[in-house]
C-alpha positions as CSV (number, residue, x, y, z in Angstrom):
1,X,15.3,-6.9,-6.9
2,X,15.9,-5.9,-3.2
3,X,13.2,-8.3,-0.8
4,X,11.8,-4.9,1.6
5,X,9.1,-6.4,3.5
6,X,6.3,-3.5,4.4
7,X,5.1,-5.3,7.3
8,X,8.6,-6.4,8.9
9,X,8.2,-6.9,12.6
10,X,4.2,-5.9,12.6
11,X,2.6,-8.8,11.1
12,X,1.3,-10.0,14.6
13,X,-0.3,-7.0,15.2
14,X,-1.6,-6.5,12.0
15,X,-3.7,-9.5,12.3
16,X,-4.7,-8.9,15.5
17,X,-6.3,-5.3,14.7
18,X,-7.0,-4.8,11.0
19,X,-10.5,-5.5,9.9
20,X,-11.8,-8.2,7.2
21,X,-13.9,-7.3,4.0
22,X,-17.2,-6.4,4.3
23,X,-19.1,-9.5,3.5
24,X,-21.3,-7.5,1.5
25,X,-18.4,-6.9,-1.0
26,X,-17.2,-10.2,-0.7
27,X,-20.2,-11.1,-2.2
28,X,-20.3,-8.4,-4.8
29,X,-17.2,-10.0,-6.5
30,X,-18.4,-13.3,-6.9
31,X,-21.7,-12.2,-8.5
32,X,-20.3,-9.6,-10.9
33,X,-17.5,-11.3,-11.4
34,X,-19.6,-14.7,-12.5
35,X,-17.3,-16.7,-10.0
36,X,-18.0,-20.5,-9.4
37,X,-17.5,-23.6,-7.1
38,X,-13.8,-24.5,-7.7
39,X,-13.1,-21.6,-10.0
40,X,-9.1,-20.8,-9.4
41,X,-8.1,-17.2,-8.4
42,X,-4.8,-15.9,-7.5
43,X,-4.2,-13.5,-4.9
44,X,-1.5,-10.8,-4.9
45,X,-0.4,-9.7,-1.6
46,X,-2.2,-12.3,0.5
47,X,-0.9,-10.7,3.5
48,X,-2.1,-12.6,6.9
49,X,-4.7,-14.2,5.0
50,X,-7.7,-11.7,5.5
51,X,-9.3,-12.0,2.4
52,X,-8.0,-15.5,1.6
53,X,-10.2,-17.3,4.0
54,X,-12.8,-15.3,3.0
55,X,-12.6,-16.1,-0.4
56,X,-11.3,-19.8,0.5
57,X,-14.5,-20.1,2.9
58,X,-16.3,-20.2,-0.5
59,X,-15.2,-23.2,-2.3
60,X,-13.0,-21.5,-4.5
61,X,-9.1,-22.9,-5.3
62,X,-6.9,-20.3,-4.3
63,X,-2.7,-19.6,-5.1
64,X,-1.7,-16.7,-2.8
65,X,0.9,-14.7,-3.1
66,X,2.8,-13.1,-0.7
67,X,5.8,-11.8,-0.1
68,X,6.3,-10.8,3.5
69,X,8.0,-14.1,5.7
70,X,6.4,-12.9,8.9
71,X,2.8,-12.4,7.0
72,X,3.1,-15.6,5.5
73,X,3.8,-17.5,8.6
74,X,0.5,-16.4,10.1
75,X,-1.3,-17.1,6.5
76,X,0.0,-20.6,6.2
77,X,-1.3,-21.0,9.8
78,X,-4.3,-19.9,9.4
79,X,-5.1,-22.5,5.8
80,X,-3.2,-25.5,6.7
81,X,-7.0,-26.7,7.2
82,X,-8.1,-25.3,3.8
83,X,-6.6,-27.6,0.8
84,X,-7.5,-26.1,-1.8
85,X,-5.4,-23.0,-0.5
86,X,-1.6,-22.6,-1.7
87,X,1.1,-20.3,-0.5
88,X,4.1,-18.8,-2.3
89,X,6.6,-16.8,-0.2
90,X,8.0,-14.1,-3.1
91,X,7.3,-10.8,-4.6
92,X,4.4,-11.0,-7.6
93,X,7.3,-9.3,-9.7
94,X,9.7,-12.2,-9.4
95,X,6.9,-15.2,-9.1
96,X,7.1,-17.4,-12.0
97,X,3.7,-19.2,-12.8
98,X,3.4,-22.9,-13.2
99,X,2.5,-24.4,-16.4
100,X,1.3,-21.1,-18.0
101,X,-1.9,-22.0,-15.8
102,X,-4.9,-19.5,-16.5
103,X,-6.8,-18.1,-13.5
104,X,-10.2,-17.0,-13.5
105,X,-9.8,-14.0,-11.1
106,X,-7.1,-12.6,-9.9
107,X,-7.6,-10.1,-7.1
108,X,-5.7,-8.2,-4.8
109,X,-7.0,-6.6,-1.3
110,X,-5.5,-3.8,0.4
111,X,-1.8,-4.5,-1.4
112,X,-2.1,-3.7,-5.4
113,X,0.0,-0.1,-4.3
114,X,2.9,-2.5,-3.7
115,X,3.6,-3.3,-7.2
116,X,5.2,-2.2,-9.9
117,X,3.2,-0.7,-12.1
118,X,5.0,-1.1,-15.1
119,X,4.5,-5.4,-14.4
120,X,1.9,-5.9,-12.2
121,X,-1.0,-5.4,-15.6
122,X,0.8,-7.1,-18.2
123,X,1.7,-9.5,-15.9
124,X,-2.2,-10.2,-14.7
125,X,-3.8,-9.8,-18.6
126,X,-1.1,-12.9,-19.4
127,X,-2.0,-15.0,-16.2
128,X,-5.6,-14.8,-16.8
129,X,-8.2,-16.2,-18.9
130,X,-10.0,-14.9,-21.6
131,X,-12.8,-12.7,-20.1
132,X,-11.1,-13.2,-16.7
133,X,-11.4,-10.5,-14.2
134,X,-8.9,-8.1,-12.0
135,X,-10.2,-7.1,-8.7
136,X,-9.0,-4.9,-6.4
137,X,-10.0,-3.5,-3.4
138,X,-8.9,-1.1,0.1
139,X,-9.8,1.1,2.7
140,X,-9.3,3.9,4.0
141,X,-10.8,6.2,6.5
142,X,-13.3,8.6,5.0
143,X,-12.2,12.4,4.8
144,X,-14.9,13.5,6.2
145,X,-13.9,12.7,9.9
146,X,-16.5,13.7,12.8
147,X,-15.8,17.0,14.7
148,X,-14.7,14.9,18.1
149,X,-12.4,12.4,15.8
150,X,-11.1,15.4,13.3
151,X,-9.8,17.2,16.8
152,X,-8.5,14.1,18.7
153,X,-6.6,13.0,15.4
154,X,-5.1,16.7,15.2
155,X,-3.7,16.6,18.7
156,X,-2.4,13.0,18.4
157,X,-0.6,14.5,15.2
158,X,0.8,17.5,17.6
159,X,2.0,14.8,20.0
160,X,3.4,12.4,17.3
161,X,5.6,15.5,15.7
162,X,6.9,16.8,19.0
163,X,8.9,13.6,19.9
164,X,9.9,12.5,16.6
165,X,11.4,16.3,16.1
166,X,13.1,15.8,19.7
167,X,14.2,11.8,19.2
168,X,13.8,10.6,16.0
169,X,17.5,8.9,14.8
170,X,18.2,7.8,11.6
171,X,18.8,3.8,13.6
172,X,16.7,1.7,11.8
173,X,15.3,-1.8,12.9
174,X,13.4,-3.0,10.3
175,X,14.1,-2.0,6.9
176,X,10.7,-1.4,5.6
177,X,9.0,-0.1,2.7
178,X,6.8,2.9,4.1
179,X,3.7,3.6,1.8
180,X,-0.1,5.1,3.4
181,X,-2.0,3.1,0.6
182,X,-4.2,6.5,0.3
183,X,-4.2,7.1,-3.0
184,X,-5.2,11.2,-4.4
185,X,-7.9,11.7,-7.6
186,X,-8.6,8.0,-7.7
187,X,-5.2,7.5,-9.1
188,X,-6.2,4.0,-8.8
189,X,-8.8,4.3,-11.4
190,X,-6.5,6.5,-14.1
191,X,-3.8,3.6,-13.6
192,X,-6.0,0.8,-14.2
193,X,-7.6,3.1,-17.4
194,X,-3.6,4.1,-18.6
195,X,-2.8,0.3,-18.7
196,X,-5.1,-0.2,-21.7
197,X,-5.3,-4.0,-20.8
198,X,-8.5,-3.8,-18.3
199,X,-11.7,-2.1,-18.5
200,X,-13.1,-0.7,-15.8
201,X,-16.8,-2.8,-15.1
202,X,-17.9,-1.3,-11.9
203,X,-16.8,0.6,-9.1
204,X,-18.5,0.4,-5.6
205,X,-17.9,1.7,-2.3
206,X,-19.0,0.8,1.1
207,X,-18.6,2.5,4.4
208,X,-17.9,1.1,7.3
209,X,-17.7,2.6,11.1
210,X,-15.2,1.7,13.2
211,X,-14.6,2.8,17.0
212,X,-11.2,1.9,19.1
213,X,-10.6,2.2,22.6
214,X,-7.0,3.5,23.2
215,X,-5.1,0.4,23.3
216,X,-6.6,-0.7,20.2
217,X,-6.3,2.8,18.4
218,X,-2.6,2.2,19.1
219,X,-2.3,-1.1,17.6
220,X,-4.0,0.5,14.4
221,X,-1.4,2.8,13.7
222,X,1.4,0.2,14.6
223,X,-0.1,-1.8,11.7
224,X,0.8,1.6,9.3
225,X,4.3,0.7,7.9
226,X,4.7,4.1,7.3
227,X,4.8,4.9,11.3
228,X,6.0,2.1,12.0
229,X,8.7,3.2,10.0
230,X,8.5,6.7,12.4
231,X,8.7,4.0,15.7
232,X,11.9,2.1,14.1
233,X,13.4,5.6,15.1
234,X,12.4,5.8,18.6
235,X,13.8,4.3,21.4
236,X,11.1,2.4,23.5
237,X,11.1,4.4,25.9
238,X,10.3,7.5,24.0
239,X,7.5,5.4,22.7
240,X,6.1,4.3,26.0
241,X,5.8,7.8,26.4
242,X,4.4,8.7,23.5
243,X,1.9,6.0,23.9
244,X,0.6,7.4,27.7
245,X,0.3,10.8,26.0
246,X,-2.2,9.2,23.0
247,X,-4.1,7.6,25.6
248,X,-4.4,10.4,27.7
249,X,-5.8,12.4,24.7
250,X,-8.4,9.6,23.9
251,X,-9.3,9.1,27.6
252,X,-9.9,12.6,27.9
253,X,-12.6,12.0,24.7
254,X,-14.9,9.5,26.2
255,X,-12.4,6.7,25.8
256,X,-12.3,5.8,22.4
257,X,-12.0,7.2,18.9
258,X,-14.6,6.8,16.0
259,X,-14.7,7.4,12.6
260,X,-15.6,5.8,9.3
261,X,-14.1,3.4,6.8
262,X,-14.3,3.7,3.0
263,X,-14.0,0.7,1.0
264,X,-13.2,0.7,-2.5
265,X,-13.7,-1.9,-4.6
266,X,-12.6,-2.1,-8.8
267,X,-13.7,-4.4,-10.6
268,X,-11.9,-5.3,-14.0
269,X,-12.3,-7.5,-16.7
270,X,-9.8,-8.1,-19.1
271,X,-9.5,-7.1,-22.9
């Protein structure tokens, strides 16, 4: 299998400017998922480590998993004070467990898209214990954007299109997997259902507002693989000026951009 990191070149700014969990659903998955002092979970797609220390901050003995060199860096970093908290640098698909060890949870925020569906459940019903538990969670911003945000958003959209139809080469950087993590119908839900290895306990969402001023709107979207996968085709230059014309649209709105976050959290238990 071909390594194609997501988040080539953009870890860094993806820790900088994307948000942790909700602590409220944080706390959610320990209770429902009857989680205890030095319980062991495995974590798929640790990424920079947002969830991690959450989880880590807890007491609980944690194995991430992660595949990205440049997130793993930063998430290594950030536990080398937090022991019970180990790293492996490799795709879920090709990570072979130790000792046909049993986990008590396995979860997987903001990165269960990434894998392969026709491993990633078979492979987490055999890692866990009996009556262990899958959980997954993401955001995303709500659909139901404000009037000021929806209009905004639809001009930087105009201003996006206009130089990647003038500039846009096919010179790539970073080779990169490009993927919006939105998911349509709650295909997430039907996928976990069409595994038959998982019931579905409880779903829960929480909403979250968030509001950027334009430098920080701009590191949001640079944290997207899929534009950054737009910007590996842009000189920097054309960027530069790209970014003065999504500030200036911003500016022009009271200087920063609002909206609201939906988190999604699954939680699954095994059968």
């Amino acid at each position: 299998m071909k390594k194609i990191e997501p988040y080539k070149g953009i870890a860094g700014i993806y820790e900088e400017i994307r948000p942790s969990y909700p602590e409220r659903l944080i706390q959610d998955v320990i209770s429902k998922a009857d989680l205890k002092l030095n319980d062991r979970l495995l974590e798929i797609g640790a990424g920079t480590g947002k969830a991690t220390i959450q989880f880590a901050d807890k007491g609980f003995i944690i194995h991430a998993i992660e595949l990205g060199e440049d997130m793993a860096e930063i998430l290594k970093d950030k536990c080398a004070d937090r022991p019970k908290v180990s790293v492996d640098v490799v795709s879920f698909e090709e990570w072979h467990y130790p000792n046909d060890e049993k986990y008590d949870m396995i979860y997987s925020a903001q990165a269960f898209h990434w894998i392969d569906k026709d491993i990633k459940y078979n492979k987490c019903h055999e890692l866990l214990r009996d009556n262990g538990y899958l959980v997954l969670f993401w955001y995303n911003p709500c659909d139901d954007k404000l009037p000021a945000t929806k209009e905004i958003d639809e001009k930087i959209e105009r201003i996006v299109e206009k130089y990647v139809s003038n500039y846009f080469t096919n010179k790539v950087k970073s080779e990169r997997r490009a993927h919006d993590g939105v998911s349509n119908n709650d295909e997430r839900e039907t996928e976990i259902q069409q595994s038959g290895l998982f019931d579905l306990v409880e779903k829960i969402e929480y909403t979250q507002e968030v509001k950027n001023n334009p430098s920080q709107y701009l590191k949001v979207i640079k944290s997207v693989p899929a534009f950054a996968s737009i910007l590996d085709g842009l000189d920097d230059k054309i960027i530069e000026k790209m970014d003065s014309e999504i500030e200036e649209v911003i500016n022009n709105h009271e200087g920063y951009i609002r909206g609201l976050f939906n988190f999604t959290l699954y939680i699954t238990k095994k059968i």
